[in-house]
C-alpha positions in Angstrom: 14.6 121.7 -3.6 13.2 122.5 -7.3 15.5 122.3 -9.4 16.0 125.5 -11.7 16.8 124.1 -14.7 14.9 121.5 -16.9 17.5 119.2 -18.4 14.9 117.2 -20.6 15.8 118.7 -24.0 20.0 117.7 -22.7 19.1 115.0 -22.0 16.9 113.7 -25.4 19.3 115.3 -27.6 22.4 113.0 -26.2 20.5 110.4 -26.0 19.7 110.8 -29.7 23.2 111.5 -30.2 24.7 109.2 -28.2 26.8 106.8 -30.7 27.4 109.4 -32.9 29.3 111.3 -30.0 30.9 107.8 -29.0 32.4 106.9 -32.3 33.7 110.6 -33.0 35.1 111.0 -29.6 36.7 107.6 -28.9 39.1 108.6 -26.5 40.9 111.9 -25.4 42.8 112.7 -29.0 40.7 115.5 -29.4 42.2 116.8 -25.9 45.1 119.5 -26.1 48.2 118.7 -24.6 47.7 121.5 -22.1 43.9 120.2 -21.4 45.6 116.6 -20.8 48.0 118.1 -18.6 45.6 119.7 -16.2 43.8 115.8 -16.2 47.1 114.7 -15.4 47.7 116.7 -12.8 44.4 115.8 -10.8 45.0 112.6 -10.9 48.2 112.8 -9.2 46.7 114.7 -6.9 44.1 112.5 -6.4 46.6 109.2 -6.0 48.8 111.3 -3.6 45.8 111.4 -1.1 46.2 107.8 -0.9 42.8 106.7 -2.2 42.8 106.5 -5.7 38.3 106.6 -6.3 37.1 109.1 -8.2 33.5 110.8 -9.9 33.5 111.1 -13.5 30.6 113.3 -12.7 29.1 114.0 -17.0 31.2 111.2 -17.8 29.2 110.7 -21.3 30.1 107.4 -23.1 33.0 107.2 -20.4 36.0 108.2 -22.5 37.7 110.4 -19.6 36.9 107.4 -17.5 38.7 105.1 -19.3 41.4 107.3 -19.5 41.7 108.0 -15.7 41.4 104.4 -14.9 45.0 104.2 -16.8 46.8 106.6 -14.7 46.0 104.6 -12.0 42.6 105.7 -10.5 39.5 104.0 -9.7 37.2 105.4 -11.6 32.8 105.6 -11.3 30.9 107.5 -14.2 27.3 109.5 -13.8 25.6 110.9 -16.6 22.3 112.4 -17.2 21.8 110.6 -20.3 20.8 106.9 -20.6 22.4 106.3 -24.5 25.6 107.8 -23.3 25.9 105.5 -20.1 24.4 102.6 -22.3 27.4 103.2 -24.7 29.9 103.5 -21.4 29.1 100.7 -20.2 29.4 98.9 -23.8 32.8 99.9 -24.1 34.0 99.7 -20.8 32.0 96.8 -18.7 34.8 96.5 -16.1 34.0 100.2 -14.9 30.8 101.5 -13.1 28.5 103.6 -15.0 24.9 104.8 -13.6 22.3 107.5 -15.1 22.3 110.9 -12.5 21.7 114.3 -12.9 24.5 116.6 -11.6 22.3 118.4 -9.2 21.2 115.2 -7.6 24.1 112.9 -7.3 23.7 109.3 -5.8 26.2 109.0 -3.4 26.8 110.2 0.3 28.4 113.0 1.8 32.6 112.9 1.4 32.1 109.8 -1.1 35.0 110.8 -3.2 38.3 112.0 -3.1 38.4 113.2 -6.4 35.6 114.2 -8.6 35.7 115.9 -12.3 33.4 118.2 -14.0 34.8 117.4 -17.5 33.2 119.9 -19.9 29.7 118.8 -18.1 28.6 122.3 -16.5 28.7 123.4 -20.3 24.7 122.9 -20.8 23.4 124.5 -17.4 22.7 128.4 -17.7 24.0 130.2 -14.4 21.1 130.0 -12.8 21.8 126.5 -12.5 25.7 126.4 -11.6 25.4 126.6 -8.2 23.3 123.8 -7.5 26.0 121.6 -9.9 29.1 122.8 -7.7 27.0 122.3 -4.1 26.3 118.9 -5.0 30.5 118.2 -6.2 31.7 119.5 -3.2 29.1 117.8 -1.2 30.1 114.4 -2.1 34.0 115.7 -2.0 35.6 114.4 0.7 37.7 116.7 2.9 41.2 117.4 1.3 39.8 115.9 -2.2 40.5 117.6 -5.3 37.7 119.0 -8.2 38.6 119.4 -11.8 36.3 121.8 -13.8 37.0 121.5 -17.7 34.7 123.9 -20.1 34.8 126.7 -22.6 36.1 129.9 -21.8 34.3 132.9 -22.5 31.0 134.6 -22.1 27.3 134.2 -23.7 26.2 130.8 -24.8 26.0 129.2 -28.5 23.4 126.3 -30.2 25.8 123.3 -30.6 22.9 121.5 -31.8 23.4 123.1 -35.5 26.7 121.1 -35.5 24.2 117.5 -34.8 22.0 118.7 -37.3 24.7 119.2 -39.8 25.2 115.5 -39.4 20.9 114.7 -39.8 20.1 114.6 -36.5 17.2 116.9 -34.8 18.2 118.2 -31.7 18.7 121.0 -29.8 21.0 121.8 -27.6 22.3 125.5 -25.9 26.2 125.1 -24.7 26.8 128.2 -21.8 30.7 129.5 -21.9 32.3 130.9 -18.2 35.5 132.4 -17.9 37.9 130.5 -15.2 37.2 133.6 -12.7 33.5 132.8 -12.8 33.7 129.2 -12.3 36.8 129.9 -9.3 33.7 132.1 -7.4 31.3 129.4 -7.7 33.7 126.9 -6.1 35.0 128.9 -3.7 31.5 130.1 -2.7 30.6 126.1 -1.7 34.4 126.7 0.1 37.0 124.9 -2.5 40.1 126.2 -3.2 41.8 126.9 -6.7 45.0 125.0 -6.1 45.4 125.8 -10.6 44.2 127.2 -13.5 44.6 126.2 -17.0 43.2 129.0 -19.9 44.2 128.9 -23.7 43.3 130.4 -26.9 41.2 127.9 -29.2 43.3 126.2 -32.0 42.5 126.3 -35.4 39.5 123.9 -35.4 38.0 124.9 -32.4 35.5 128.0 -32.0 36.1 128.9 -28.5 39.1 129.0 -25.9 39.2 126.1 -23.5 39.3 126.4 -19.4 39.9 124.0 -16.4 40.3 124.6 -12.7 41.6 122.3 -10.6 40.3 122.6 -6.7 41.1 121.0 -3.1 38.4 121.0 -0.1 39.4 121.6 3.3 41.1 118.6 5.0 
């Protein structure tokens, strides 16, 4: 299957980016209480179903991973970008880290019982989304659970100018959904929204913030 969407530019610009991102995103202390809360709560989910594995499926330099690995789970991170899973697996050698596109993920059919979309369906236009949410629930094992973190809202905005406030050259489009658009794409590849997180953005931040936490069938 062709893929829609050519990821190339994504993927140069993070690559370019990749420490930069690393050292101002450490770990989750830019995440809001309620965004940690939502986090939380999939992983609880995920540990009641008795198998504690999970896909850190845009996992970037592995901060979300690291974090999930101390509530308990067992964590494996993908990421399209080769400087982001370089600088994963620099910081955390004692987790699993591989490059992978979203809409080609290396692993079998019900691999995981959990896997999390963590702000990583932000740089695929909608013609592209459905691919990206096939291929989660695909390796989603039956009864696992999906968290979808992103911005909320409509239209799209170039992120890159915030990159290249800072000297680097990139470009890089960032797509907002609302949490009603992203439940219909889940529910289309037959999830089901178990909750739903939305909030207004906080003084620093631009846009309000989303996630959706889904289950598969058992």
């Amino acid at each position: 299957m062709t893929d829609p969407v050519d990821y190339r530019g994504v993927e140069q610009a993070y690559n370019t980016v990749a420490d930069a991102y690393a050292d101002y995103f450490p770990d989750t202390s830019a995440e809001h209480s309620l965004d940690l809360a939502m986090v939380d709560a999939f992983a609880a989910a995920v540990i009641a179903g008795g198998d504690p594995r999970i896909l850190d499926a845009g996992c970037g330099p592995g901060r979300l991973s690291r974090y999930l690995t101390g509530r308990g789970l067992l964590t494996e991170g993908v990421d399209l970008s080769p400087g982001m899973i370089a600088r994963a697996r620099k910081e955390s050698p004692e987790l699993t880290f591989s490059v992978a596109s979203l809409t080609e993920l290396p692993f079998p059919d019900d691999a995981f019982p959990g896997v999390m979309l963590w702000y990583s369906i932000i740089h695929t236009p909608p013609a592209g989304q459905d691919r990206i949410f096939a291929e989660a629930a695909r390796v989603l094992r039956p009864g696992g659970h999906l968290l979808v973190g992103f911005q909320h809202g409509r239209g799209s905005r170039d992120v890159g100018e915030i990159y290249r406030g800072m000297g680097y050259h990139v470009d890089l489009e960032r797509y907002n959904y609302t949490a009603d658009e992203v439940a219909a794409r889940a529910e289309a590849v037959g999830l089901r929204e178990v909750a739903r997180m939305v909030r207004q953005p906080r003084p620093d931040e631009r846009d309000g913030q989303s996630s959706v936490l889904f289950q598969a069938p058992a």
